[in-house]
C-alpha positions as YAML, in Angstrom:
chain: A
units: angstrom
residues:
- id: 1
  name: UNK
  ca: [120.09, 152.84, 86.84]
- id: 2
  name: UNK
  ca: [116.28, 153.95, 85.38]
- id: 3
  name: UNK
  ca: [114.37, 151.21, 85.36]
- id: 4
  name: UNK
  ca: [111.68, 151.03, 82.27]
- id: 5
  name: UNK
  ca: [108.23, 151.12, 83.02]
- id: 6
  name: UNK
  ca: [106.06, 148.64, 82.10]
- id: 7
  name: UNK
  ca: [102.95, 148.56, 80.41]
- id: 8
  name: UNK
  ca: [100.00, 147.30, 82.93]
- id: 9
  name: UNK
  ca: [96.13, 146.84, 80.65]
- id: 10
  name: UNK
  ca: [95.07, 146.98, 84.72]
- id: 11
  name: UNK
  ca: [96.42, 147.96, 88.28]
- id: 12
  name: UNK
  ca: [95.45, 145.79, 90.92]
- id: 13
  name: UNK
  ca: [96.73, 145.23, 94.13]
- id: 14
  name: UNK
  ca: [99.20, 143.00, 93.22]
- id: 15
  name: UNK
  ca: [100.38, 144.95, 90.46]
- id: 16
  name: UNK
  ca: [101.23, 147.61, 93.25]
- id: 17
  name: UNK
  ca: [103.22, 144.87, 95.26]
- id: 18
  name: UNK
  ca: [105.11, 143.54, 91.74]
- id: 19
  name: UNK
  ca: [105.85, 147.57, 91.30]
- id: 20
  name: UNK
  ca: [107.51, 147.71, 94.65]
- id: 21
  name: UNK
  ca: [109.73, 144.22, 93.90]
- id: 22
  name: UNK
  ca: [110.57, 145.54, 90.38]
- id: 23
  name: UNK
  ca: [111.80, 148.97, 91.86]
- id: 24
  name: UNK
  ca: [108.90, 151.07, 89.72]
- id: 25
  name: UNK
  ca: [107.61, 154.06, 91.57]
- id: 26
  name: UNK
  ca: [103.95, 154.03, 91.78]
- id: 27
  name: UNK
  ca: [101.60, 157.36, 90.98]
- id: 28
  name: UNK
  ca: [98.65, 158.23, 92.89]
- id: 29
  name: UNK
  ca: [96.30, 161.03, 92.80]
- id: 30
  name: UNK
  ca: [92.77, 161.76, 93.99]
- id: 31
  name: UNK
  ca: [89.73, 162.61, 92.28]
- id: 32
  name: UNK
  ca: [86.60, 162.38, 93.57]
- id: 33
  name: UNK
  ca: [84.03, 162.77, 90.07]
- id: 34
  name: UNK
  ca: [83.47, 161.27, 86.90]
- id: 35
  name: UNK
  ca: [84.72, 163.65, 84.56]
- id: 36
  name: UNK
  ca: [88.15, 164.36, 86.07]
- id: 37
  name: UNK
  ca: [88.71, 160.14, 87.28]
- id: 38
  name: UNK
  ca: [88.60, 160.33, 83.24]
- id: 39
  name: UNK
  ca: [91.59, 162.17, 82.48]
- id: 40
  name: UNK
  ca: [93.60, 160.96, 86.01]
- id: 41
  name: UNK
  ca: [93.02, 157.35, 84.69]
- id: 42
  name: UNK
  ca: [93.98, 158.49, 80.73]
- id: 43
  name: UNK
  ca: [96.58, 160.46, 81.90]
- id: 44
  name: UNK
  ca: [98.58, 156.38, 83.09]
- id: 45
  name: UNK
  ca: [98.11, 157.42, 87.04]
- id: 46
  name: UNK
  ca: [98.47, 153.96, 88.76]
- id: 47
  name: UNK
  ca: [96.07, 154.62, 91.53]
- id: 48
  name: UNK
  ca: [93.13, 157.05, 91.73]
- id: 49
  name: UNK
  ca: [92.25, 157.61, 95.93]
- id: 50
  name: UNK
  ca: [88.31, 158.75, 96.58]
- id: 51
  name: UNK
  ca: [90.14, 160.45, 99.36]
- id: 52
  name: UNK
  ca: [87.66, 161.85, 102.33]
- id: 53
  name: UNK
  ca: [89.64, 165.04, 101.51]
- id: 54
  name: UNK
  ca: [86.22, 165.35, 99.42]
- id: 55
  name: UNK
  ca: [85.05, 166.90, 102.35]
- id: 56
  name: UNK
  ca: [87.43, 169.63, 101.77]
- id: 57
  name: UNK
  ca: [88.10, 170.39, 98.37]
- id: 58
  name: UNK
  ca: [84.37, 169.28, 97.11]
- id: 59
  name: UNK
  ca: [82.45, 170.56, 100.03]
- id: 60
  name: UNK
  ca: [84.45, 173.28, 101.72]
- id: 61
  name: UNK
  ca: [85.17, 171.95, 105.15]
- id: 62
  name: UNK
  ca: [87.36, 172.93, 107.37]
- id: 63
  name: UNK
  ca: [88.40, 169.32, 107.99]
- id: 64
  name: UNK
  ca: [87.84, 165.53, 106.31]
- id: 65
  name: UNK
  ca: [85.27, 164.81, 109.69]
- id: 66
  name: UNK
  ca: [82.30, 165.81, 107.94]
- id: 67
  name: UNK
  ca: [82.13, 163.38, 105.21]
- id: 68
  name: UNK
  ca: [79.26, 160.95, 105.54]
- id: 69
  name: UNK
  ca: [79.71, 157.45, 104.09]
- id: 70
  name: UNK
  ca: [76.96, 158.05, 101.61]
- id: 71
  name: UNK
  ca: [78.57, 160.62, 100.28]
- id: 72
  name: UNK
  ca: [82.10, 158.81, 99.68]
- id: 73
  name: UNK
  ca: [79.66, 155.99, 98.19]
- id: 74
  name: UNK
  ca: [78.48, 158.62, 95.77]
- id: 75
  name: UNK
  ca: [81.83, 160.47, 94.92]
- id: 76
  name: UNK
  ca: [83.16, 156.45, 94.43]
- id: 77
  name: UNK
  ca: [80.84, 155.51, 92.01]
- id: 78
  name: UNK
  ca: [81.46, 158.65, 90.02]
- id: 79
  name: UNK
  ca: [84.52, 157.63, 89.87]
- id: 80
  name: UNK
  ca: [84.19, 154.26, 89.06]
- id: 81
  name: UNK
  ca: [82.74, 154.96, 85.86]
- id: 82
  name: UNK
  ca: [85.43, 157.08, 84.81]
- id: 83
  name: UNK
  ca: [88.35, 154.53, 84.65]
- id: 84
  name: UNK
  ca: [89.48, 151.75, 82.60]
- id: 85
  name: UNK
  ca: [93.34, 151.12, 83.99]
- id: 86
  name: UNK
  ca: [93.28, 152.39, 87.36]
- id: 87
  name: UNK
  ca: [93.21, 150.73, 91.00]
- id: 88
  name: UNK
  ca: [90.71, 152.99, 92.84]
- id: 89
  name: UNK
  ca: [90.75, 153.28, 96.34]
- id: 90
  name: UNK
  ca: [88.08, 154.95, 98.89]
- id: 91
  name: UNK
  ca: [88.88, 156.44, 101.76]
- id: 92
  name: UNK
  ca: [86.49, 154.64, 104.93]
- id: 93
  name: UNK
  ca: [85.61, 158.03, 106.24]
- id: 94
  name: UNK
  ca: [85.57, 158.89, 109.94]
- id: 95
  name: UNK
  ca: [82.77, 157.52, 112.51]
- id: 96
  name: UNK
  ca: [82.49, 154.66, 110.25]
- id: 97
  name: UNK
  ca: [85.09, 151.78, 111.55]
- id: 98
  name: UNK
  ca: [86.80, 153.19, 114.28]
- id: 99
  name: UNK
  ca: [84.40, 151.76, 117.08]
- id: 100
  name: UNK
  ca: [83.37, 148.35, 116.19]
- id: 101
  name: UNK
  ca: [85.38, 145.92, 113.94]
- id: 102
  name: UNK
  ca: [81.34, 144.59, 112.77]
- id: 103
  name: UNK
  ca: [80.38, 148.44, 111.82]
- id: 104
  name: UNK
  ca: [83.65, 148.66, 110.07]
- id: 105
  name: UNK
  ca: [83.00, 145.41, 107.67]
- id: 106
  name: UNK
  ca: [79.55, 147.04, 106.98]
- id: 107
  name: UNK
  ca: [81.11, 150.22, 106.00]
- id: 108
  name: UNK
  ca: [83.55, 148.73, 103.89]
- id: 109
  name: UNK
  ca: [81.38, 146.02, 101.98]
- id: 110
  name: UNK
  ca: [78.79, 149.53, 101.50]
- id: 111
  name: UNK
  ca: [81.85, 150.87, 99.80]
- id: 112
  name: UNK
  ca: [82.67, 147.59, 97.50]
- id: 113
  name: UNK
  ca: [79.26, 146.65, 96.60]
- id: 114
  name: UNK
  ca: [77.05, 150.29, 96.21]
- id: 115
  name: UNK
  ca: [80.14, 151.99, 94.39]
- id: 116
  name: UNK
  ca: [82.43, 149.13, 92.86]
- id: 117
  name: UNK
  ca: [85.76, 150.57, 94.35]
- id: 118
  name: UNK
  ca: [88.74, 148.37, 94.56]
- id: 119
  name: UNK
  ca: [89.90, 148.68, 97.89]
- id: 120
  name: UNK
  ca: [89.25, 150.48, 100.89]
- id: 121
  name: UNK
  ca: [91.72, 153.16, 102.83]
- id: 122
  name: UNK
  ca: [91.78, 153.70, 107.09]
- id: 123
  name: UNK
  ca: [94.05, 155.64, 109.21]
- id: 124
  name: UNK
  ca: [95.57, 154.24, 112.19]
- id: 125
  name: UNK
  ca: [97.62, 151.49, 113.45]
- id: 126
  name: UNK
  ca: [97.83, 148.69, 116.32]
- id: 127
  name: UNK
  ca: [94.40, 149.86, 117.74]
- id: 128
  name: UNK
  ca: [92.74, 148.77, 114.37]
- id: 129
  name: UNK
  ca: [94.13, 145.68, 114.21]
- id: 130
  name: UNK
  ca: [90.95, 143.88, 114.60]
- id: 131
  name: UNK
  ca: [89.20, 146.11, 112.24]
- id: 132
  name: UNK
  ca: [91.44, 145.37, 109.69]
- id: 133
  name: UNK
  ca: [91.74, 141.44, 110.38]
- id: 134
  name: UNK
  ca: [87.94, 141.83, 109.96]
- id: 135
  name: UNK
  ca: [87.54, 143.76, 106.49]
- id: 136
  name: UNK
  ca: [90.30, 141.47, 105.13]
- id: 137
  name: UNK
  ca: [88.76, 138.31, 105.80]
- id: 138
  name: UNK
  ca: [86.48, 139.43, 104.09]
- id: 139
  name: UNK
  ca: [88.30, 139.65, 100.85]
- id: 140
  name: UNK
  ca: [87.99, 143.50, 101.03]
- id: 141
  name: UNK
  ca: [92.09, 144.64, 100.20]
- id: 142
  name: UNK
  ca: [93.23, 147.56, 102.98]
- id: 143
  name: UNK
  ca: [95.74, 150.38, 102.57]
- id: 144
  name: UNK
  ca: [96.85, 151.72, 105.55]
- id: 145
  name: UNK
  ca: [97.73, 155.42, 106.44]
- id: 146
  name: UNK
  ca: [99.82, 156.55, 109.06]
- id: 147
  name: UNK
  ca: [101.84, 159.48, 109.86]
- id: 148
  name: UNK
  ca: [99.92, 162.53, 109.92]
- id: 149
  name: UNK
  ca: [96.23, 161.10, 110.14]
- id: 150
  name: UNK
  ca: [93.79, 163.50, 109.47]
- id: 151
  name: UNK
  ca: [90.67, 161.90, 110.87]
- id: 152
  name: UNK
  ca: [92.74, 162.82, 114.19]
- id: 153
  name: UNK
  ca: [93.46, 166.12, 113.90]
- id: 154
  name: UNK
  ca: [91.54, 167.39, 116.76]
- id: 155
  name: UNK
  ca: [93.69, 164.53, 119.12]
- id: 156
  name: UNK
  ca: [97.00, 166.28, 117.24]
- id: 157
  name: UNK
  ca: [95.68, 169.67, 117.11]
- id: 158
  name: UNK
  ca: [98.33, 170.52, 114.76]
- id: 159
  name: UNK
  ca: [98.49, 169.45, 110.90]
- id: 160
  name: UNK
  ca: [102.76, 169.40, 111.53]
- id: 161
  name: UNK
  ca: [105.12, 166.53, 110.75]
- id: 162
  name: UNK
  ca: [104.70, 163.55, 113.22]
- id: 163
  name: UNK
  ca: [107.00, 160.74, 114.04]
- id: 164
  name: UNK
  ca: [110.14, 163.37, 114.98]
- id: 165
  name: UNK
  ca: [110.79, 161.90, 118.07]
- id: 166
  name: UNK
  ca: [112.44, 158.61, 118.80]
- id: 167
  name: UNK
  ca: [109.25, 156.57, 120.80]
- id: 168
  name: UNK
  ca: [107.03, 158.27, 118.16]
- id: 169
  name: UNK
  ca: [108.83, 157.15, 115.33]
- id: 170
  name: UNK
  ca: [109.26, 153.68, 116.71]
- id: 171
  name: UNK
  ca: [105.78, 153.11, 117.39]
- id: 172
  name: UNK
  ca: [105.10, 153.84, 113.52]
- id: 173
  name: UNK
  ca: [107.21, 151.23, 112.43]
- id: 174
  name: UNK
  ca: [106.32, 148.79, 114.74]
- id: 175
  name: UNK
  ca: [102.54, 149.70, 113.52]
- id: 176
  name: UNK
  ca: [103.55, 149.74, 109.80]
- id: 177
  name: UNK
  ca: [105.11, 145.73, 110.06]
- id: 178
  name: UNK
  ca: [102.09, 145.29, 112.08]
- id: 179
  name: UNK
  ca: [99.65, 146.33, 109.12]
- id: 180
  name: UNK
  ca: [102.25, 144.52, 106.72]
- id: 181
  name: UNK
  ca: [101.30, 140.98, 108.67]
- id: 182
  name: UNK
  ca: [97.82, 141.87, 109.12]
- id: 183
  name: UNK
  ca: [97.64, 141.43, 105.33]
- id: 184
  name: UNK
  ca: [97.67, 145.48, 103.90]
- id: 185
  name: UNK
  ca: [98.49, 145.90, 100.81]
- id: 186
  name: UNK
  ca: [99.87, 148.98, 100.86]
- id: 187
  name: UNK
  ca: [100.46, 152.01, 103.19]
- id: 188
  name: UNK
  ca: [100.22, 155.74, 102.76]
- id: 189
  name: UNK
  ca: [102.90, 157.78, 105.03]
- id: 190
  name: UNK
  ca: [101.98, 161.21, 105.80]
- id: 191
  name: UNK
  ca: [104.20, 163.83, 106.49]
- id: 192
  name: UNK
  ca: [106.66, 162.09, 108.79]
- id: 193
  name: UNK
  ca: [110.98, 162.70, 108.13]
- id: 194
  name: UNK
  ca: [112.01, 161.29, 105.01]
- id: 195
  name: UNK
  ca: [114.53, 158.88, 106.51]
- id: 196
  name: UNK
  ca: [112.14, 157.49, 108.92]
- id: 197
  name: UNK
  ca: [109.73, 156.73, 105.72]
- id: 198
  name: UNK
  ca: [112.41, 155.53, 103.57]
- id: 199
  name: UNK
  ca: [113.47, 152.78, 106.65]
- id: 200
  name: UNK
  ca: [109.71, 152.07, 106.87]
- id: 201
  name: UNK
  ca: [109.26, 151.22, 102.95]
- id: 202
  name: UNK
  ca: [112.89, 148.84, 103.20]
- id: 203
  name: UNK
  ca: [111.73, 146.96, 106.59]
- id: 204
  name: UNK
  ca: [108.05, 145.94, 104.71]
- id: 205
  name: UNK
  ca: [107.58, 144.20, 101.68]
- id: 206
  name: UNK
  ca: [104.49, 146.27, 100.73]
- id: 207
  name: UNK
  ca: [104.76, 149.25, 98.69]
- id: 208
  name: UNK
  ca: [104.89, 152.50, 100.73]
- id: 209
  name: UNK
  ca: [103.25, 155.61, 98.96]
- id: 210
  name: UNK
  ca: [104.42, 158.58, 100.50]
- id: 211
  name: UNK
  ca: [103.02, 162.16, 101.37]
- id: 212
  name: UNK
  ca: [104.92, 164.67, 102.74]
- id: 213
  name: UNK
  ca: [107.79, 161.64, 103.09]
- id: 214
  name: UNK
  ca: [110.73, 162.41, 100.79]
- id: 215
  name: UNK
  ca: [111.61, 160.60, 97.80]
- id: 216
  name: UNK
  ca: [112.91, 157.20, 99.47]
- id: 217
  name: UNK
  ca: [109.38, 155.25, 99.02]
- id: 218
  name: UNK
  ca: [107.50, 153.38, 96.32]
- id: 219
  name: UNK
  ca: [104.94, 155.79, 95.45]
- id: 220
  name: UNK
  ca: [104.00, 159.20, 95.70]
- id: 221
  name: UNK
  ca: [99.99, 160.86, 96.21]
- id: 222
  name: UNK
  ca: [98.87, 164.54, 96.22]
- id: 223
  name: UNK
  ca: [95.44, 166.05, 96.07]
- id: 224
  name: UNK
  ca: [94.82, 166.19, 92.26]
- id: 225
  name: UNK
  ca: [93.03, 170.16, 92.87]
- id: 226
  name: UNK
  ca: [96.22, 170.72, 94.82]
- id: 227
  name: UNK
  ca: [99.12, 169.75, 92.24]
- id: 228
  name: UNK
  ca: [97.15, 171.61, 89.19]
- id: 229
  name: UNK
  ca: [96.92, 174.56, 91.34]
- id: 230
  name: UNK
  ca: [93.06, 175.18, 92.03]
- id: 231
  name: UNK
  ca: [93.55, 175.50, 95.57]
- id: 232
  name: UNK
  ca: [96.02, 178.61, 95.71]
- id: 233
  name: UNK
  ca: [95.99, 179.27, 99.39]
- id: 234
  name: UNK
  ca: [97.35, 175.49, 100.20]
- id: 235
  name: UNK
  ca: [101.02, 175.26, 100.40]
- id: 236
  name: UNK
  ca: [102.92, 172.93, 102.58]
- id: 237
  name: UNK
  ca: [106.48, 172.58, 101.13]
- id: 238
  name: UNK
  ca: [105.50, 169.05, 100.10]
- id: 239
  name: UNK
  ca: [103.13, 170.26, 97.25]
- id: 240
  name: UNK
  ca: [104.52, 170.99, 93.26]
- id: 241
  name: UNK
  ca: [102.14, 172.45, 91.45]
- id: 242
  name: UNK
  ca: [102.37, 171.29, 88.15]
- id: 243
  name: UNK
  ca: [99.88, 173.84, 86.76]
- id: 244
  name: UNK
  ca: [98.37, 177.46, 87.82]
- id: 245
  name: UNK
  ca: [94.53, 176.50, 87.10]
- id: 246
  name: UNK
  ca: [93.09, 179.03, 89.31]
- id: 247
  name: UNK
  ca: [94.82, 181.56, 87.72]
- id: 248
  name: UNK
  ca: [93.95, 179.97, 84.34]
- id: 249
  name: UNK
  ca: [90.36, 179.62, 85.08]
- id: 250
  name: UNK
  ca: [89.64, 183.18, 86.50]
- id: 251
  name: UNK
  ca: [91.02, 184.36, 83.16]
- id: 252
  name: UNK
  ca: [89.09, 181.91, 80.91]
- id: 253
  name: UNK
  ca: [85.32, 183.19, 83.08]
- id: 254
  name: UNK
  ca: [85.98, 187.01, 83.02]
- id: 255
  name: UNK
  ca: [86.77, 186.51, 79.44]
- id: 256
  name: UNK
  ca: [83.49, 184.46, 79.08]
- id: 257
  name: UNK
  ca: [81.89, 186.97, 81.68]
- id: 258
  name: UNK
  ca: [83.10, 190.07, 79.12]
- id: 259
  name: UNK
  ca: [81.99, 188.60, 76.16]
- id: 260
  name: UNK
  ca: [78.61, 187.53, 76.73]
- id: 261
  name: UNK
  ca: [78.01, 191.02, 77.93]
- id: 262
  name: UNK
  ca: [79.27, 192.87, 75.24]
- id: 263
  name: UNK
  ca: [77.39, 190.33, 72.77]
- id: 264
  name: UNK
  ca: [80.17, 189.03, 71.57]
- id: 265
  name: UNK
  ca: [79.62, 185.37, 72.41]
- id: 266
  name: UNK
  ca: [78.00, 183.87, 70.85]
- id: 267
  name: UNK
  ca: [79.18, 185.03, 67.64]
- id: 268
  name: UNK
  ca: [76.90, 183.82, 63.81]
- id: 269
  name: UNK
  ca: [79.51, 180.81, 63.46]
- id: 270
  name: UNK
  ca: [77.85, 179.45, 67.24]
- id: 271
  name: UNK
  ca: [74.39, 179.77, 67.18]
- id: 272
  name: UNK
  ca: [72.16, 177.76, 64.48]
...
């Protein structure tokens, strides 16, 4: 039976958990500037992530690592200004709470108070625990992520599905009822087997937004520049693109690139 969605003036955090209880499906994209945090949010998304995937969409890196907390600050507070409806969550990026649960809180209230995010995003379970407990009390909301972590992907060394075998897979729920008690308010799962993710989001209470982890979860979150098709040489079987923009694009500047040198543009009905 479809359930009818209903109309929210603003997403917060317990909007996501009412979502979960009422059996709505939650959106999520990224976006990481002003202009495009505009349409996401217009367009009804129910969460925008500041995801430190900045570092490799925006900047061109080969991984999320580089990403300083300055610049997910910056990127925030671009996006910040862009939305009305939207819960917007920042990504704590890596080298900035994973050693000390102290450096962590400063991270996070840098994140809250210099940008004016909602919430803040880490990857990893039991061994943050602390970290968490730490940024919580102090009234900062956490989303978890775990699954495919991609602060870790030199540990991994792979960018493949995790949680296929049994002690694996047990460890991440164990870790996802741990984040549940430690007061998360939500959890992203990446790439991990859609029945282990859909027996994750049943055993918690808190909405589970997936990644990569089938249709059996709350929510759903791609890379915005991913799902309209800008980045053409990504493709993990997860990803729809729901436009060809790089194709589009190309067109629309060789066009541009053609007519300005023929002196067609601008034409006497664009110039004063």
């Amino acid at each position: 039976m479809s359930i009818a969605k209903k109309e929210y003036k603003r997403i917060t955090t317990k909007t996501l958990v009412d979502m979960k209880k009422n059996g709505e499906k939650i959106s999520m994209l990224t976006a990481y500037d002003y202009t495009m945090a505009r349409i996401v949010d217009g367009a009804g998304i129910d969460v925008i992530l500041v995801g430190d995937s900045a570092s490799n969409v925006m900047a061109g890196h080969e991984t999320t690592l580089p990403i300083t907390l300055d610049q997910m600050i910056y990127h925030a507070s671009s996006v910040v200004r862009g939305i009305n409806r939207s819960l917007v969550v920042v990504d704590l990026p890596f080298g900035s709470y994973q050693s000390d649960p102290k450096e962590a809180l400063r991270s996070a209230i840098r994140i809250m108070k210099e940008s004016g995010g909602h919430a803040v995003k880490l990857e990893g379970g039991k061994e943050l625990k602390e970290v968490i407990k730490r940024i919580l009390n102090a009234g900062i909301p956490v989303m978890g992520h775990l699954g495919l972590t991609p602060q870790s992907i030199y540990k991994f060394g792979t960018y493949t599905v995790r949680a296929k075998e049994a002690d694996e897979a047990q460890a991440l729920k164990e870790d996802a009822l741990m984040l549940e008690k430690a007061g998360c308010f939500a959890i992203v799962l990446e790439k991990v087997p859609a029945a282990l993710a859909a027996e994750v989001a049943k055993s918690v209470s808190i909405p589970i937004i997936g990644i990569g982890a089938g249709n059996g979860v709350d929510g759903q979150v791609l890379v915005t520049h991913d799902m309209l098709g800008m980045t053409y040489e990504f493709n993990p079987r997860f990803l729809r693109r729901y436009l060809d923009m790089y194709t589009e694009m190309t067109t629309a500047f060789e066009n541009y690139s053609k007519d300005v040198k023929s002196g067609d543009f601008p034409n006497e009905e664009e110039q004063y």
